[in-house]
Structures are given as C-alpha cells and as structure tokens.
C-alpha positions in Angstrom: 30.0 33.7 -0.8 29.0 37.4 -0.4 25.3 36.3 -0.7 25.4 34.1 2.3 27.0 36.5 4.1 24.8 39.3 3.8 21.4 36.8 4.1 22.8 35.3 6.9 23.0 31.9 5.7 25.4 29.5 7.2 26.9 27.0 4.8 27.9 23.3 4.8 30.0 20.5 3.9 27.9 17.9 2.0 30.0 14.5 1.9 28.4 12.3 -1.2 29.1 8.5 -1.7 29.4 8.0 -5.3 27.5 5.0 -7.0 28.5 3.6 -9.9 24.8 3.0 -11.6 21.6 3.9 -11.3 18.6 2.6 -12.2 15.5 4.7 -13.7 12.0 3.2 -14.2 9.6 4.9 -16.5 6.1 4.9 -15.6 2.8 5.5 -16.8 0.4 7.9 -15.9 -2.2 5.4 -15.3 0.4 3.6 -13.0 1.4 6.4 -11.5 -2.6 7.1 -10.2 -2.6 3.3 -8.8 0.3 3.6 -6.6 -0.5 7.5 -5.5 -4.3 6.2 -4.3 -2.7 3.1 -3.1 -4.9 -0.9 -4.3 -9.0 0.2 -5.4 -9.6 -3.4 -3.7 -8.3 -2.1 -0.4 -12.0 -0.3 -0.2 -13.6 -3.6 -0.5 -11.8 -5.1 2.6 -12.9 -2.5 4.6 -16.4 -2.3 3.7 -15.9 -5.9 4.2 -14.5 -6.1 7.8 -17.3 -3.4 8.6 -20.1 -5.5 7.8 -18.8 -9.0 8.9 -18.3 -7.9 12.7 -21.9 -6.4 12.5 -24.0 -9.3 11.2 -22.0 -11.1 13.7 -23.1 -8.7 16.3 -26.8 -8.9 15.1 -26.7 -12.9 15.0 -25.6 -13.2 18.5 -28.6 -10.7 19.6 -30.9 -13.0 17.1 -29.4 -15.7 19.2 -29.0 -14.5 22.8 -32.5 -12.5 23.3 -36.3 -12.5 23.1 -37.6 -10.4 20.6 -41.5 -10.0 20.5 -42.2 -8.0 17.8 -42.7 -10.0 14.0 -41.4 -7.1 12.5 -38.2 -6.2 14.4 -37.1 -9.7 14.2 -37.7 -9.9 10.6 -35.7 -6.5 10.4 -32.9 -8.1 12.8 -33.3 -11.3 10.9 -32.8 -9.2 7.2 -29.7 -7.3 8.9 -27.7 -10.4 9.9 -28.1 -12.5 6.3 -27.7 -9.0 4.3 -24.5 -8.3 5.9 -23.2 -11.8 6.0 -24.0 -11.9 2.1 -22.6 -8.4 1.0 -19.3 -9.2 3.9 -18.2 -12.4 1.7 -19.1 -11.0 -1.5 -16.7 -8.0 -0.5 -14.3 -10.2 1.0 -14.3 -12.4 -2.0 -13.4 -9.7 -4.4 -10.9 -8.2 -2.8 -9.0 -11.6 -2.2 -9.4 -11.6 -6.2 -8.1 -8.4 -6.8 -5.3 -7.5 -3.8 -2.4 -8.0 -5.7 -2.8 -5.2 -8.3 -0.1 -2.9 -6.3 2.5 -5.9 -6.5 1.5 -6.5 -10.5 2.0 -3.2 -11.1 5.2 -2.8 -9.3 6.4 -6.0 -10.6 6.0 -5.1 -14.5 8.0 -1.7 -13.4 10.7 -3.6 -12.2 10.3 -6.1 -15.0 11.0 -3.7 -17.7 15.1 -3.7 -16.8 16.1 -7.1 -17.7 17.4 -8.8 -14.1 21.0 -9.1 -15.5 21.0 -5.1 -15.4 19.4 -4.9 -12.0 21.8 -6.7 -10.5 25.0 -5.6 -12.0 26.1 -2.5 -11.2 24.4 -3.6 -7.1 26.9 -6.2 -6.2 30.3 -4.1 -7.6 32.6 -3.8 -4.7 33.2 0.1 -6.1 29.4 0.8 -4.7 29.9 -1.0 -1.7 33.0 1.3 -0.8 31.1 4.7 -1.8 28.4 3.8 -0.2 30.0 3.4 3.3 30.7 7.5 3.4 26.9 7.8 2.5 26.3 10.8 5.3 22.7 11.1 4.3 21.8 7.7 5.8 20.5 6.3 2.9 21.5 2.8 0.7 
C-alpha cells in the first residue's frame, strides 16, 4: 500500500465472475503459423478477383473499339484469354483449398471429446458467476 502511495498509483476494485471449468486447447506450432498468417489460399482469391475484372475490362475494349494495329490487337487479344485462364485457375484452387482455417480449427476443437465441451457450459453455477462478469466478457 505504501508503494502506490509514493508512485502515485490509484488502486481498484476488480469484481471477478467465477467459472466453474475451463477449457485449454493445445496447439501446434505449425497450427499456430496458419491461424497467425490467416488461409495461404486467401492469396489466390485475390490474385484471382484482380485478374478476372481486368480481362473483363480488356474484352469489352476487344469488343467495343476499332483497333488498327495487328500487333496491339494480338497484345489486347493475349491479355483478355491470359487473364481469363490464370483468373479461373486461381479461382479454382482457392475454392479447393478455403477451408484449411476451419479444418484446422475444427481438429483443435475436436481434440476435447464434445461431452467435455459442453459440460461444465450449460451448469446453472456458470450462468450465475457469469452475470457479475464486470469485464464484459462471456
């Protein structure tokens, strides 16, 4: 009490909600990386939705003007069937592989039998605690 007197703290009342069990998920380090960098395949979908819009852009412009030159039209022409190509390939694996986040998280959860999950969740004792729960978290 002397120490916060001479630093100048000011103290506080912390109220605590008791619960009755917790749950604690080991993890490993290699799941650990996934969900800190967040789904690899989330890089695919934007490559993907970069590269759709703009061979769409470059097909209307195919479509819509006059272009003289052999070459540029062949350029234009390239543009709009590389981009369509590369768009649905990148589209197509990361519709294949979007769910690694939610696998991951899934075989965490998985390693606590449900039965144990759910037990000590649905006891009136950590309903009441939980009420005085200052902190305003569940």
């Amino acid at each position: 009490m002397q120490d916060s007197e001479q630093t100048g703290e000011k103290t506080f009342k912390i109220k605590r909600g008791r619960v009755d069990s917790l749950s604690l998920y080991e993890i490993t380090e290699h799941e650990l990386n996934v969900l800190e960098n967040g789904s690899p395949s989330s890089l695919l979908l934007n490559f993907s939705l970069v590269l759709l819009p703009t061979a769409t852009s470059f097909l209307i412009t195919l479509l819509t003007t006059t272009i003289q030159s052999d070459r540029m039209f062949s350029v234009f022409v390239m543009l709009v069937i590389c981009g369509y190509i590369s768009g649905l390939i990148l589209l197509i694996l990361w519709w294949r592989n979007r769910k690694s986040i939610t696998g991951i998280v899934s075989r965490i959860r998985d390693r606590i039998p449900q039965e144990e999950q759910t037990e000590g969740e649905n006891s009136p004792e950590t309903n009441q605690s939980m009420e005085g729960n200052d902190l305003g978290c569940a």
